[in-house]
Residue frames as a rotation matrix with the C-alpha (Angstrom) as fourth column:
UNK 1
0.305 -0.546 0.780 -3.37
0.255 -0.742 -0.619 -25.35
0.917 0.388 -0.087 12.66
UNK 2
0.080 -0.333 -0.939 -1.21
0.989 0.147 0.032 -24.32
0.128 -0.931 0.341 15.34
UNK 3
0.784 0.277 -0.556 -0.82
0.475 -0.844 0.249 -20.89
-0.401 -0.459 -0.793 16.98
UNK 4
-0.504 -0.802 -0.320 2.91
0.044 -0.394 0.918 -20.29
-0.863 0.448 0.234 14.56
UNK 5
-0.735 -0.106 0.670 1.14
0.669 0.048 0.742 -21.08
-0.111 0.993 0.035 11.46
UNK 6
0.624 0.699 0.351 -2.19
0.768 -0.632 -0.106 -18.71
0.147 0.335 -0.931 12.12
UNK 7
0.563 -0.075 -0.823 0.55
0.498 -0.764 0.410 -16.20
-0.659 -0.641 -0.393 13.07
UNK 8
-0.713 -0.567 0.413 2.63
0.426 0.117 0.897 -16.45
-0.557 0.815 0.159 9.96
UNK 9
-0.135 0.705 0.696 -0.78
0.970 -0.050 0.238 -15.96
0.203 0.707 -0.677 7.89
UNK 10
0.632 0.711 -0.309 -1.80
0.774 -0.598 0.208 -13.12
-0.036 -0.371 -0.928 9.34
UNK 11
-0.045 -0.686 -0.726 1.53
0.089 -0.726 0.681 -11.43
-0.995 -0.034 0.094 9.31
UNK 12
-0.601 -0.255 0.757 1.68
0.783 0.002 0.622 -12.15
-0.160 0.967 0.199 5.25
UNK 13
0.421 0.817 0.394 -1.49
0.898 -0.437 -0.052 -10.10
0.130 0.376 -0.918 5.19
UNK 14
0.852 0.036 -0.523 0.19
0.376 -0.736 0.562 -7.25
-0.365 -0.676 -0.641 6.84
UNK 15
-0.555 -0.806 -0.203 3.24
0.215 -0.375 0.901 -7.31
-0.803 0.457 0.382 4.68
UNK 16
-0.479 0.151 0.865 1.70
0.862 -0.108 0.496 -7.41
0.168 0.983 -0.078 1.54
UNK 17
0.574 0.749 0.331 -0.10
0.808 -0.585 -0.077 -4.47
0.136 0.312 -0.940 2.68
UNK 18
0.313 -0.808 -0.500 3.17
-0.148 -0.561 0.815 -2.29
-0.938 -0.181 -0.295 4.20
UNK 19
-0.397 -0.785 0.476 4.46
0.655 0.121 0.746 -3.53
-0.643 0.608 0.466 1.08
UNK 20
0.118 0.674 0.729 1.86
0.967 -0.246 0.071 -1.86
0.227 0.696 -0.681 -1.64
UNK 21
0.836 0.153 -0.527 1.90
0.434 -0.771 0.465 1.14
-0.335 -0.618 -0.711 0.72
UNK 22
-0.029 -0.862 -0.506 5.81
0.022 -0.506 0.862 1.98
-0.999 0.014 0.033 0.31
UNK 23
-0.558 0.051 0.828 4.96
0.830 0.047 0.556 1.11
-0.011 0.998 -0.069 -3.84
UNK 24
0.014 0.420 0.907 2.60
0.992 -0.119 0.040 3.78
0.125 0.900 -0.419 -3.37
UNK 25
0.869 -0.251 -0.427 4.33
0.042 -0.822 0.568 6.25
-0.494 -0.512 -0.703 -1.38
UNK 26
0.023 -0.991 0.135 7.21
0.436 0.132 0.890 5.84
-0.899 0.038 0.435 -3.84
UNK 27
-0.274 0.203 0.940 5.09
0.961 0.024 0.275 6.51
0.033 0.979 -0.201 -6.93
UNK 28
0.851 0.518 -0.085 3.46
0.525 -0.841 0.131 9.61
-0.004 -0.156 -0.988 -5.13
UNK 29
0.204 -0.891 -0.406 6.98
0.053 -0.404 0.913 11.18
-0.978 -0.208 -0.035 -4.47
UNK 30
-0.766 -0.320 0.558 7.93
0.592 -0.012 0.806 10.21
-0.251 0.947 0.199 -8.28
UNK 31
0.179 0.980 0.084 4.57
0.984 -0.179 -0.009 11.95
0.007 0.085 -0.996 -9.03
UNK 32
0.837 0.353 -0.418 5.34
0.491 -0.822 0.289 14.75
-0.242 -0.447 -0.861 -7.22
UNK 33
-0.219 -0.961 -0.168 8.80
0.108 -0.195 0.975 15.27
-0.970 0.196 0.147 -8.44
UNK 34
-0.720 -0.245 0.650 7.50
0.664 0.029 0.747 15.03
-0.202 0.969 0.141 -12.06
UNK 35
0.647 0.730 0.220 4.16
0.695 -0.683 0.223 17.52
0.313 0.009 -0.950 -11.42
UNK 36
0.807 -0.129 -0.576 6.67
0.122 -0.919 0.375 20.10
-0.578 -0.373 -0.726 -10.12
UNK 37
-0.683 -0.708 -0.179 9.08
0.137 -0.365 0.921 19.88
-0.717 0.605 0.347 -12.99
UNK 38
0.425 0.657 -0.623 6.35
-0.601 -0.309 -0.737 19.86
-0.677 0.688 0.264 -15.64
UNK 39
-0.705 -0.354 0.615 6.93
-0.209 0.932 0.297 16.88
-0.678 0.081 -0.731 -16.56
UNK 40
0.030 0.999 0.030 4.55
-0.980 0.023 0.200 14.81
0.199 -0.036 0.979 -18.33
UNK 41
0.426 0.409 -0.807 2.60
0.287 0.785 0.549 11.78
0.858 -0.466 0.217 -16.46
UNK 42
-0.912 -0.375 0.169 3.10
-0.113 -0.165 -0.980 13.66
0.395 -0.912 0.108 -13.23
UNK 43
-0.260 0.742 0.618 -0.54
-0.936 -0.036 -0.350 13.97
-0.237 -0.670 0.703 -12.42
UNK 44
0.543 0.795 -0.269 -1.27
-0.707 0.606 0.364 10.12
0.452 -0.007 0.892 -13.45
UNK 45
-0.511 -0.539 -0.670 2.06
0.450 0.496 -0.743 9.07
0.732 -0.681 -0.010 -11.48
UNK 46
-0.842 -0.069 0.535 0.32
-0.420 -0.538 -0.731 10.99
0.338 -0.840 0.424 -8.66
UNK 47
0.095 0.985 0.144 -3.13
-0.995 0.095 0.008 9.58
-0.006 -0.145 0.989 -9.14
UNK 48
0.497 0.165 -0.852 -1.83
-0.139 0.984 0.110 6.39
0.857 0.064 0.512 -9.36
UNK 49
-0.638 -0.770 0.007 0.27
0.022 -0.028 -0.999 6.67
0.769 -0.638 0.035 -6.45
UNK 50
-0.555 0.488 0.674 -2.63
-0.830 -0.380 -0.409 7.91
0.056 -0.786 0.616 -4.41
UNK 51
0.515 0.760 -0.397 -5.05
-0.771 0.613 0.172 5.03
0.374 0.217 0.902 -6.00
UNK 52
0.039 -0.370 -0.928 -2.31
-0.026 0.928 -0.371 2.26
0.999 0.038 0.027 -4.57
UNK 53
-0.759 -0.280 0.588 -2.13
-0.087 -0.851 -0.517 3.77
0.645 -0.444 0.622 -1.63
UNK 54
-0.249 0.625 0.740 -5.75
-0.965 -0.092 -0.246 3.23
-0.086 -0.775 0.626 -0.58
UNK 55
0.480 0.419 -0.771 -5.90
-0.467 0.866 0.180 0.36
0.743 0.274 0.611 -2.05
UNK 56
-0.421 -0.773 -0.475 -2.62
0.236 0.412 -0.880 -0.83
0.876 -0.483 0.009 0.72
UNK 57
-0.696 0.351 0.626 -4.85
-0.584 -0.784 -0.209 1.08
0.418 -0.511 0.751 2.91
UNK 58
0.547 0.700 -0.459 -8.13
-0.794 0.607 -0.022 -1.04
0.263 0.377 0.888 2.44
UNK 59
0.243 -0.397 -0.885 -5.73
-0.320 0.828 -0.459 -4.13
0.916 0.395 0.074 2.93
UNK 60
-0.929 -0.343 -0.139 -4.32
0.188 -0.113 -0.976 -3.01
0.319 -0.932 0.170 6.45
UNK 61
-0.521 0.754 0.400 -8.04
-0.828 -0.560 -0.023 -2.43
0.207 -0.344 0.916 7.61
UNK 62
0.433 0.735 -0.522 -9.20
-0.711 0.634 0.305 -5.78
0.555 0.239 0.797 6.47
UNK 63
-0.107 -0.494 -0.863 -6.38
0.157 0.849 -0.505 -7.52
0.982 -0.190 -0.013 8.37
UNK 64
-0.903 -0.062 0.424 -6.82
-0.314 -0.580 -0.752 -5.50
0.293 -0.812 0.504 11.04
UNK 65
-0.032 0.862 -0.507 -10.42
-0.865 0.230 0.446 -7.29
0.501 0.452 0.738 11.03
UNK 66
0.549 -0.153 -0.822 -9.90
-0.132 0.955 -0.266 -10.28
0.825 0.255 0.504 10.40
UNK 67
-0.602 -0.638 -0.481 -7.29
0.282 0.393 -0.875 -10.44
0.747 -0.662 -0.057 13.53
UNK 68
-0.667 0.015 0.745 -9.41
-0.694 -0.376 -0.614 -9.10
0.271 -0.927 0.261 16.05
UNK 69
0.636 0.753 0.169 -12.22
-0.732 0.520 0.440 -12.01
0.243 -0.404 0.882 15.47
């Protein structure tokens, strides 16, 4: 493996986790937009929103790992 392809990997990790993130900063916002009309499935668009969130969280930590060894 050469120094382009371990850099490529390592970036994928890092999108896919920016990516999940903006999915779950989009759901929270939908969330919150339906919990303040009284909607219903605002508070499980919010709880899911939050639950993707750490999960995109949790993803950026582990790459963040992983690259420093």
């Amino acid at each position: 493996m050469d120094a382009n392809s371990i850099n490529k990997s390592s970036n994928k990790g890092v999108n896919l986790g920016i990516s999940v993130l903006v999915i779950g900063v989009i759901l929270l916002i939908a969330g919150a937009t339906l919990k303040v009309q009284h909607w219903p499935g605002g508070s499980q668009t919010l709880l899911g929103g939050m639950f993707i969130e750490a999960v995109a969280i949790i993803i950026l930590i582990i790459n963040l790992i992983v690259k420093k060894k």
